[in-house]
C-alpha positions as MATLAB code, in Angstrom:
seq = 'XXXXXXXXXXXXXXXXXXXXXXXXXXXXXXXXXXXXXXXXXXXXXXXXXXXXXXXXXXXXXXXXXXXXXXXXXXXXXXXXXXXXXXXXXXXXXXXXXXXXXXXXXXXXXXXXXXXXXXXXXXXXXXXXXXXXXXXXXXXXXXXXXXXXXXXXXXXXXXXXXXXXXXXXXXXXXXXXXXXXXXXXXXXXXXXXXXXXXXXXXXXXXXXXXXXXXXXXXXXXXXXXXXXXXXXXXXXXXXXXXXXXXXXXXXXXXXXXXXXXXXXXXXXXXXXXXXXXXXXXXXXXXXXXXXXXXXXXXXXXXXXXXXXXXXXXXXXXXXXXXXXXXXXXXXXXXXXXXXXXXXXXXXXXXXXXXXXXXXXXXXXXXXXXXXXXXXXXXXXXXXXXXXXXXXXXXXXXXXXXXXXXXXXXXXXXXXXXXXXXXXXXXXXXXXXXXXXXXXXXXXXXXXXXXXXXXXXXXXXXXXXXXXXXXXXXXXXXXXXXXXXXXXXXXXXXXXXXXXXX';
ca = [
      24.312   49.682  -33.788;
      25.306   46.576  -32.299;
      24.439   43.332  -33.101;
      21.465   42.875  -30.316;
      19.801   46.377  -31.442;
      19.527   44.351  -35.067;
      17.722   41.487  -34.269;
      15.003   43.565  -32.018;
      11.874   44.317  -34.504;
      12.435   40.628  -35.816;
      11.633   37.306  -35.815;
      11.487   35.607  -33.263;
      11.128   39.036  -31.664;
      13.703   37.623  -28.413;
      14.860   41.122  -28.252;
      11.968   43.463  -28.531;
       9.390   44.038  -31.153;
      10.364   47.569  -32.456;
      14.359   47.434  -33.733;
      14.458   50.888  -31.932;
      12.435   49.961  -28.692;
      12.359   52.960  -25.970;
      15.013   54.895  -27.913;
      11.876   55.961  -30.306;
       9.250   55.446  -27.401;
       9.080   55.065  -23.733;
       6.864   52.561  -22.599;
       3.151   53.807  -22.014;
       2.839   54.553  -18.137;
      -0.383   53.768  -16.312;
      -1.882   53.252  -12.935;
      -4.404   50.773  -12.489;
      -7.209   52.912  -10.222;
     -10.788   52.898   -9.651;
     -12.868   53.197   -6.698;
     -15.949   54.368   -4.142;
     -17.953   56.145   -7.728;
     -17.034   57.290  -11.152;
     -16.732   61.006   -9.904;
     -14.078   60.442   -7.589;
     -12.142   57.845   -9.586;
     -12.399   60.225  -12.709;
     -10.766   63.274  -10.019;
      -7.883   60.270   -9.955;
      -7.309   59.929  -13.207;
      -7.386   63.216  -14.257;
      -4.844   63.926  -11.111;
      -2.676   60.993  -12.588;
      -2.694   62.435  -16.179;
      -1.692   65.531  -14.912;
       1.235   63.932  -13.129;
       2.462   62.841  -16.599;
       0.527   59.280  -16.568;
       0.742   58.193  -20.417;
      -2.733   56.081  -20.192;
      -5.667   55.398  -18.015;
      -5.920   51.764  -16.349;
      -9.412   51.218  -15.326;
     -10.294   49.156  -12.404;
     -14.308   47.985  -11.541;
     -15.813   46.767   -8.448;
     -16.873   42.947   -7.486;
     -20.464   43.611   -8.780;
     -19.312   44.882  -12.239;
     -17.114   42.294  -12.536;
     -19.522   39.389  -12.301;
     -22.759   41.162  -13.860;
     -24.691   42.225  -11.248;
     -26.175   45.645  -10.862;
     -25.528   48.008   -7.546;
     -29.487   47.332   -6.329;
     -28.570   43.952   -6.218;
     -28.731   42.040   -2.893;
     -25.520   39.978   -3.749;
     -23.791   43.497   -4.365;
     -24.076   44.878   -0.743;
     -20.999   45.667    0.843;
     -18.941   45.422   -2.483;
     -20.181   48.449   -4.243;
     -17.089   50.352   -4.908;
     -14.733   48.619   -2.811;
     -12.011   46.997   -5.203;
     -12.333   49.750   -8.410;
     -14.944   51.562   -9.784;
     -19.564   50.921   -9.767;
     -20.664   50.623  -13.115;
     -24.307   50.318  -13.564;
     -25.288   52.226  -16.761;
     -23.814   54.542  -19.512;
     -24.515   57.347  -17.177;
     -21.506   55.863  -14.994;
     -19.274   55.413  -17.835;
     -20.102   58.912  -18.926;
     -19.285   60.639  -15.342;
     -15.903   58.092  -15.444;
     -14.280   59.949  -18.629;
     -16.167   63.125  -18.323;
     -13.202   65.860  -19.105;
     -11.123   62.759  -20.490;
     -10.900   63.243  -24.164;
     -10.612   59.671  -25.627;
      -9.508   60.120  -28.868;
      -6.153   61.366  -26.884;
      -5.606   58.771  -24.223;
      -5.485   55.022  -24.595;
      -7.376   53.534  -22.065;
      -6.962   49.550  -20.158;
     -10.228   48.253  -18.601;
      -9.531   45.074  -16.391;
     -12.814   43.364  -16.895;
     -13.654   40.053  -18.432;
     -16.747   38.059  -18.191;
     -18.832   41.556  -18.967;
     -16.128   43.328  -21.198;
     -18.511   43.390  -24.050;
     -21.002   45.771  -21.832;
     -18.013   47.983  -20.545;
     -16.532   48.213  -24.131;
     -20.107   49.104  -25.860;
     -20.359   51.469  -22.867;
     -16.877   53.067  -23.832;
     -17.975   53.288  -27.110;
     -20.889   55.187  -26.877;
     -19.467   57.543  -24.781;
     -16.383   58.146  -27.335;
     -19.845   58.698  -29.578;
     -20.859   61.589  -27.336;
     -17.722   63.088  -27.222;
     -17.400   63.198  -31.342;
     -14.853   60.737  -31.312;
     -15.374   57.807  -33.983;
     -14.673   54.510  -32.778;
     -11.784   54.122  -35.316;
      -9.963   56.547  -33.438;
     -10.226   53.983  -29.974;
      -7.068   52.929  -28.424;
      -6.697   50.350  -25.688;
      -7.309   47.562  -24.264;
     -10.089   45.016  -22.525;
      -8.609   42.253  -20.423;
     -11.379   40.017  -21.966;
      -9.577   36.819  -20.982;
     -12.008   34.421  -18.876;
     -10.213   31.363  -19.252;
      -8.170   32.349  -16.536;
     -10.781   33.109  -14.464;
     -11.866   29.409  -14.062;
      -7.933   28.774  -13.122;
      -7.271   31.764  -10.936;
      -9.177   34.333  -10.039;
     -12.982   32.989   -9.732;
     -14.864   36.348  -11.738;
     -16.769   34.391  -14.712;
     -20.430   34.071  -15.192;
     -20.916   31.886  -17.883;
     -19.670   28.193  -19.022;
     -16.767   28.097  -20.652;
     -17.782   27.909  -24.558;
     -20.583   30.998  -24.232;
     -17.348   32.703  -23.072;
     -15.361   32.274  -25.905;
     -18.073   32.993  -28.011;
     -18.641   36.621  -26.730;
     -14.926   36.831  -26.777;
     -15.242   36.065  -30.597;
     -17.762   38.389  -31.410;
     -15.719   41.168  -29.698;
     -12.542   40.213  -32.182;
     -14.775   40.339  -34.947;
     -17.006   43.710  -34.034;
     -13.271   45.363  -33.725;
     -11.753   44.255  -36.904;
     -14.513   45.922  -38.390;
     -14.979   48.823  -36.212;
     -12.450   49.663  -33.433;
      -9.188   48.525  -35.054;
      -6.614   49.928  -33.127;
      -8.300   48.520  -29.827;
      -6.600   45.300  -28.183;
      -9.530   42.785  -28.113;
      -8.193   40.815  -25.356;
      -5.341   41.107  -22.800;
      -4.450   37.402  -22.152;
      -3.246   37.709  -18.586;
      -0.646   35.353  -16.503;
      -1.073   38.090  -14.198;
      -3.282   36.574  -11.881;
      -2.287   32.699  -12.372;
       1.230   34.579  -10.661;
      -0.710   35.813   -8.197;
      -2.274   32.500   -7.252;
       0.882   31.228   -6.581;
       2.235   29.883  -10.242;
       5.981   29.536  -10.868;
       7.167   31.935  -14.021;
       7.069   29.170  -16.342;
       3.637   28.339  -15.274;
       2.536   31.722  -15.970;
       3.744   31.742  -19.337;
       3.099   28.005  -20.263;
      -1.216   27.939  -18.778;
      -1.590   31.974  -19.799;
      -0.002   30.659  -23.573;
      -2.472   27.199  -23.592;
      -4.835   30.154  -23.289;
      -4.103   32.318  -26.032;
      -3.991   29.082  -28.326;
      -7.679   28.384  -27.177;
      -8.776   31.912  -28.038;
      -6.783   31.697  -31.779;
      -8.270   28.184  -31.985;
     -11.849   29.765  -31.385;
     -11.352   32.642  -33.081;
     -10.147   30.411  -36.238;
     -13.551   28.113  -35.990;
     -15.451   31.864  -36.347;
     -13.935   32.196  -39.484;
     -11.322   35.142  -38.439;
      -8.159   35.809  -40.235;
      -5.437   34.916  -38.176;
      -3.361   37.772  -39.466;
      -6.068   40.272  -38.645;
      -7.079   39.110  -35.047;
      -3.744   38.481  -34.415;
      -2.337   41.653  -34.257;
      -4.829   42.738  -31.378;
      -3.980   39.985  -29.043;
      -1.789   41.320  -26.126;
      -0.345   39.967  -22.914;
      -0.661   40.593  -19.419;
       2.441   39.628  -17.074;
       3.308   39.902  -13.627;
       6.673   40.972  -12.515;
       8.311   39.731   -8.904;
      11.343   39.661   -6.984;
      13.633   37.531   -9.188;
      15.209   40.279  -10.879;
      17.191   37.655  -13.812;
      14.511   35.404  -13.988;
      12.049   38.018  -14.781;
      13.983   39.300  -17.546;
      14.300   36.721  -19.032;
      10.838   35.493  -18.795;
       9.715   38.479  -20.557;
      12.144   37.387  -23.163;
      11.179   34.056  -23.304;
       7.466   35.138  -24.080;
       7.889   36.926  -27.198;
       9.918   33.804  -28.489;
       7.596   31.441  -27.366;
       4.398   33.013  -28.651;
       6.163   34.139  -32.303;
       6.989   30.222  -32.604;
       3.435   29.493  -31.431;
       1.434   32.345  -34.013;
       4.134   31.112  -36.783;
       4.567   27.667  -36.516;
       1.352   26.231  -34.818;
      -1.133   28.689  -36.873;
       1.083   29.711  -39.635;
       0.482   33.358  -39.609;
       2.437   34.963  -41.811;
       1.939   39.022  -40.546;
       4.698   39.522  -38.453;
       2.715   41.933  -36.095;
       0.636   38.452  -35.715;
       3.329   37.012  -33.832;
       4.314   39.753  -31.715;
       3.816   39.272  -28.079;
       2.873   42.525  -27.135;
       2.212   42.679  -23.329;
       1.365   44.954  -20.315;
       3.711   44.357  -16.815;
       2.270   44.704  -13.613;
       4.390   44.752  -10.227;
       3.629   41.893   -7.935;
       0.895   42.530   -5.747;
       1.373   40.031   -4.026;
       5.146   40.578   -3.161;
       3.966   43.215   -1.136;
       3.968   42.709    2.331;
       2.072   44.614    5.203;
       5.085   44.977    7.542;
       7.323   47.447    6.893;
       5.541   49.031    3.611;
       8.290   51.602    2.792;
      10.092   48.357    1.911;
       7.383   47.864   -1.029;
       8.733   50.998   -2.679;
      12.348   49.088   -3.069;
      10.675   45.810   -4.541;
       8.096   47.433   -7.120;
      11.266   49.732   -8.572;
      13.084   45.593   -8.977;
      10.216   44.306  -10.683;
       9.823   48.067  -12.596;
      13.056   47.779  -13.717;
      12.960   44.011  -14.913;
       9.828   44.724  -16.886;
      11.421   47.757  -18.691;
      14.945   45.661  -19.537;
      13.028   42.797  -20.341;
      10.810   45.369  -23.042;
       7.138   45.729  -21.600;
       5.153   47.911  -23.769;
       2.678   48.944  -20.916;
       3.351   49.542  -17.026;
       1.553   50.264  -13.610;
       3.557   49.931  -10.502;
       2.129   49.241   -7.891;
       1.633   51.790   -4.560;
       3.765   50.785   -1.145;
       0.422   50.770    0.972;
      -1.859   48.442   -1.070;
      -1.012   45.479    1.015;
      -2.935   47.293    3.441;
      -5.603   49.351    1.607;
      -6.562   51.044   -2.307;
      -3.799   53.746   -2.757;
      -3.503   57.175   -1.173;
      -3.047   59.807   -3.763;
       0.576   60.413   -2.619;
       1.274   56.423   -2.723;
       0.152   56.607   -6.355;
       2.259   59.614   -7.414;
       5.427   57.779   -5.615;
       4.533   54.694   -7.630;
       4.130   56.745  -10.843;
       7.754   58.531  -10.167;
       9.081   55.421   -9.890;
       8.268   54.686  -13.378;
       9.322   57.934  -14.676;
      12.985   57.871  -12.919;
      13.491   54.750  -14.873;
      12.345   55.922  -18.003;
      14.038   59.673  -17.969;
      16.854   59.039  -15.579;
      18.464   55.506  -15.152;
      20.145   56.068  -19.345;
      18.678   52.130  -19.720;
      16.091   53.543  -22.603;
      19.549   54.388  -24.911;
      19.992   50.913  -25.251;
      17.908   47.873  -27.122;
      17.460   44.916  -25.063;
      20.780   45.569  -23.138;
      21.114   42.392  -21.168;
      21.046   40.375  -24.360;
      24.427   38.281  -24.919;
      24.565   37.943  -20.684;
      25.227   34.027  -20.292;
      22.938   34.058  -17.142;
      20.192   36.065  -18.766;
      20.608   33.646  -22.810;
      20.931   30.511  -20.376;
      17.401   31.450  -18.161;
      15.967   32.602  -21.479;
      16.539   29.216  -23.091;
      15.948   27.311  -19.789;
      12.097   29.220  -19.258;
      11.298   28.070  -23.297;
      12.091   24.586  -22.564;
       9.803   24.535  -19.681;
       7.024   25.894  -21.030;
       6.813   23.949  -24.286;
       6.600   20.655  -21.926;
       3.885   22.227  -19.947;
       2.036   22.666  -23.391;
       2.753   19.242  -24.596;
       1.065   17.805  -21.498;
      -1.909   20.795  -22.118;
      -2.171   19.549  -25.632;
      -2.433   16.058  -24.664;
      -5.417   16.585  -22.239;
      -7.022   18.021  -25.025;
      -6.641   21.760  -24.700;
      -6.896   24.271  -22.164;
     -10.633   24.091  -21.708;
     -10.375   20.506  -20.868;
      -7.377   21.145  -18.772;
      -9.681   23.597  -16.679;
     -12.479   21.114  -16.963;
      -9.826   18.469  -15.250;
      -8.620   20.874  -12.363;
      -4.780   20.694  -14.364;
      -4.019   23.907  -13.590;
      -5.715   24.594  -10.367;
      -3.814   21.993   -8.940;
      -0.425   22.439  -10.330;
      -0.330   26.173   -9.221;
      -2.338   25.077   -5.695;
       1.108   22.569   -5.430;
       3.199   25.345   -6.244;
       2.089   27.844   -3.693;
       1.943   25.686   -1.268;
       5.626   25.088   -1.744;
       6.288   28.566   -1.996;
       4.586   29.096    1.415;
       6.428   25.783    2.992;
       9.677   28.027    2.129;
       9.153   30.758    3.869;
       7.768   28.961    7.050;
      10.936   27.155    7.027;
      13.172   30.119    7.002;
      14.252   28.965    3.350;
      13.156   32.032    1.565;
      13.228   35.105    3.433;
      11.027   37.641    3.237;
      12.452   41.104    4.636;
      10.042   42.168    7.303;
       8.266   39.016    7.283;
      10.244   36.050    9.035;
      13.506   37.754    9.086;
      14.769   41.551   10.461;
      11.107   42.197   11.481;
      10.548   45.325   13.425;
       8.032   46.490   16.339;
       5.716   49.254   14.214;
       3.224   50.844   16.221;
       2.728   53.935   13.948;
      -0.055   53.194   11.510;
       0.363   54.632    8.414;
      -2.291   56.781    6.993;
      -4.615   54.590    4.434;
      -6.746   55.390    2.043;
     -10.665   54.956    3.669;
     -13.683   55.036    1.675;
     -16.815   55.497    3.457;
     -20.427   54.632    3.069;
     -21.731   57.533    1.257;
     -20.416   57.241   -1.996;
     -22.331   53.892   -2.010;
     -25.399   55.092   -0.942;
     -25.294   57.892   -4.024;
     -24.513   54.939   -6.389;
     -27.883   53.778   -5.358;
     -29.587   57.056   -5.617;
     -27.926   57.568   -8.475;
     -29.135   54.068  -10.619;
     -32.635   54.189   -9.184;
     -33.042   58.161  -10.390;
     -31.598   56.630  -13.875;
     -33.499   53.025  -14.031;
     -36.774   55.502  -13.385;
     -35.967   57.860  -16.807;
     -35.478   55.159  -18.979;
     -38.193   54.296  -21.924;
     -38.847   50.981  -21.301;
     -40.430   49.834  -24.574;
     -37.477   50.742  -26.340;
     -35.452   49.031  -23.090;
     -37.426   45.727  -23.272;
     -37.160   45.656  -27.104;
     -33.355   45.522  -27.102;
     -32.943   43.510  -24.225;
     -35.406   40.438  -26.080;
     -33.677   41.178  -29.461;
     -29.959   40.484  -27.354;
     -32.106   37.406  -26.004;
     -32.845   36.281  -29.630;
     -29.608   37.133  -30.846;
     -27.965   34.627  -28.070;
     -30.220   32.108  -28.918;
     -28.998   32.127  -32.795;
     -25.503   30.993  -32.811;
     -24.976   32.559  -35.932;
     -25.623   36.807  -34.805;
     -22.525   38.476  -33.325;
     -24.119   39.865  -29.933;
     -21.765   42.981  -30.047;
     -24.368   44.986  -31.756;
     -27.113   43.817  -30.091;
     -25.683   45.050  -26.362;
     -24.672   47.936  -28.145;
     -28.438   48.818  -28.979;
     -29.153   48.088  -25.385;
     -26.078   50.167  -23.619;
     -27.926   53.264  -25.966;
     -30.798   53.035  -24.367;
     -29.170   52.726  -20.751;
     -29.650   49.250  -19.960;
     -27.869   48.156  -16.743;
     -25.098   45.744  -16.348;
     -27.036   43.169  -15.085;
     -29.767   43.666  -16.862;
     -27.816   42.830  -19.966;
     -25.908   40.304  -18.079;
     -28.917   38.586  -16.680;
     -30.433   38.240  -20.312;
     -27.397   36.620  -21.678;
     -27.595   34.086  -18.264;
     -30.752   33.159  -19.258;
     -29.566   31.586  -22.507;
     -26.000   30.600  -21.106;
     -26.901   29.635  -17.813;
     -24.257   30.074  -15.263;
     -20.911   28.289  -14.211;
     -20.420   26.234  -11.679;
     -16.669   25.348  -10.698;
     -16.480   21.706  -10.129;
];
């Protein structure tokens, strides 16, 4: 072994967390999917499974996202359109339905109504005969970064981290293996962040959710081995690298020095990698397939644990089924053919790669000195800090382009006339018409003494600062209370939040 393979599996954890890395295990392979009802995205997922997908990456609609049930007014013309309806446990049944879950580890992208979808998951691990000790995956669970970048929160910012806490605590207890939160830079990429931005405000994060989770009366080196990460991966292949790196430094240092943990799987930065969706570009989309296998390949030599690539048509539209296979054999050529997996962190010792390493560190410890001194990153949010230093950086980002300074193939330079339109994936009106049919059949069966009971003891609960609500929406996913319904009971305690 050289002397790079030793160092992975330790402190700081630079190199990798495992001294063996993808020698001993490939990196789990999922594609994010969901869409138009449960039955057809479950036909996906058991089509991507077969393919050799390692785990399931669940993606809900608009309404889903934000609370709000299918029958809702606000819902029309979202239902289905961006992942998958959820209205009840009937859904979440239909959605794993042949999907044995003590066998798969599942992601659910959801966050200001994870604790419904997990309780939901739950239950129907329950039905299957699968204990909830035997649960493995992960809820995104991260809201904080929904007031910065993507806009999908319900409630202000310190009911958040309060249902966020009660989902740590519920899973110490009761779903141990299950990441309680995915804290994602993802998205503050997306927005138009520079990589030390997504590292430095998606970090300021994860020290408000320890700090919270702390004033709950956690164990650091408990909760701290189910954090995980959530990064983007674009076009600069280096810089990538070694901003995956630079993250597992950074956050060891953080867990270590800042909260003196003293587990070592505490300061881990374990993290999921997701190709740049917004790299992708409508022109030319076979060029798509060339940049997702760059940012693939960064992600895997820069030692992500977790992986969805994305498809070469979803600038234009939700995958076709032969986009998402093409995506998925991108992932598996890396892993079973490039001969990268023999080796531990084989870049390490590259000056370029030690020098951007070093140089992404040093940026993002400033950016959390200034975060610190405005008080935290709830305050920073408060203030508009982060809004408007990624607002500044995408708008240089775009001036670039516009001036022929960064060239984006297709884009502003060696464009091409295209008058073939490639075949898309379209989802009609029907499935959300049966969604409809579907909750009003279910809404109609339900006991509703036993469904107004749990719904006012959740109400109580929220109104006692001292109950862990977990339980309580539990009780009411059993007896098939909606989404909203359970949603719309916590908003009238919480109130709603407005961005300012």
């Amino acid at each position: 072994m050289g002397e790079s393979e030793e160092r992975a599996g330790q402190y700081p954890f630079t190199r990798g967390i495992h001294s063996e890395m993808f020698r001993s295990r490939k990196w789990t392979m999922r594609q994010y999917a969901g869409f138009s009802s449960a039955k057809d995205s479950n036909t996906r997922y058991r089509y991507l499974l077969d393919q050799g997908q390692t785990g399931l990456s669940v993606a809900f609609d608009l309404p889903t996202q934000i609370g709000y049930d299918s029958d809702d007014p606000l819902s029309e013309g979202e239902i289905g359109k961006v992942g998958v309806p959820i209205d009840t446990l009937a859904d979440m049944e239909i959605l794993f339905q042949g999907i044995p879950l003590d066998q798969v580890s599942t992601s659910m992208t959801i966050n200001s109504t994870a604790a419904i979808l997990l309780a939901m998951y739950q239950v129907v691990a329950e039905k299957q005969g699968v204990a909830s000790h035997l649960l493995r995956g992960t809820i995104q669970n991260d809201v904080l970064k929904e007031y910065i970048a993507r806009g999908t929160y319900i409630y202000p910012p310190q009911a958040s981290l309060r249902l966020i806490t009660d989902v740590f605590s519920y899973c110490n207890e009761h779903i141990p293996d299950w990441n309680t939160i995915s804290i994602s830079g993802y998205h503050i990429r997306e927005a138009g962040s520079t990589a030390a931005q997504e590292l430095a405000f998606t970090f300021a994060n994860g020290i408000a959710y320890v700090e919270a989770a702390l004033a709950a009366g956690l164990d650091v080196d408990v909760f701290g081995t189910r954090l995980s990460f959530f990064w983007n991966a674009h076009n600069d292949f280096l810089e990538e690298i070694a901003k995956f790196r630079a993250s597992r430094r950074i956050w060891a240092k953080i867990m270590k020095e800042r909260f003196g943990a003293s587990n070592p799987k505490a300061m881990m930065c374990r993290f999921h990698t997701q190709t740049g969706g917004s790299t992708l570009t409508a022109q030319q989309i076979d060029n798509n397939v060339v940049r997702v296998t760059l940012q693939a390949l960064a992600a895997v030599l820069g030692g992500t644990q977790s992986l969805h690539t994305n498809s070469r048509d979803e600038a234009l539209a939700l995958p076709t089924e032969d986009s998402a296979r093409l995506a998925l054999r991108t992932q598996q050529i890396i892993g079973f053919e490039s001969g990268i997996t023999e080796y531990v962190d084989p870049l390490a010792g590259s000056e370029i790669i030690e020098r951007l390493t070093d140089k992404l560190e040093e940026e993002v410890n400033v950016y959390i000195d200034t975060i610190d001194s405005l008080g935290g990153a709830v305050k920073a949010i408060e203030a508009g800090y982060f809004q408007n230093e990624i607002g500044k950086s995408a708008y240089k980002f775009q001036q670039e382009i516009e001036r022929d300074e960064r060239i984006i193939v297709g884009v502003n330079k060696f464009k091409i006339n295209e008058n073939v339109q490639p075949e898309i994936l379209a989802l009609g009106k029907e499935a959300a018409l049966e969604q409809l049919r579907t909750l009003k059949l279910i809404k109609s069966r339900r006991d509703p003494v036993a469904l107004k009971s749990t719904l006012d003891q959740l109400k109580n609960a929220a109104l006692d600062e001292s109950k862990n609500l977990f339980p309580y929406i539990l009780a009411s996913v059993r007896e098939y209370a909606s989404v909203g319904e359970i949603a719309n009971t916590l908003r009238t305690v919480f109130g709603e939040y407005g961005a300012h």
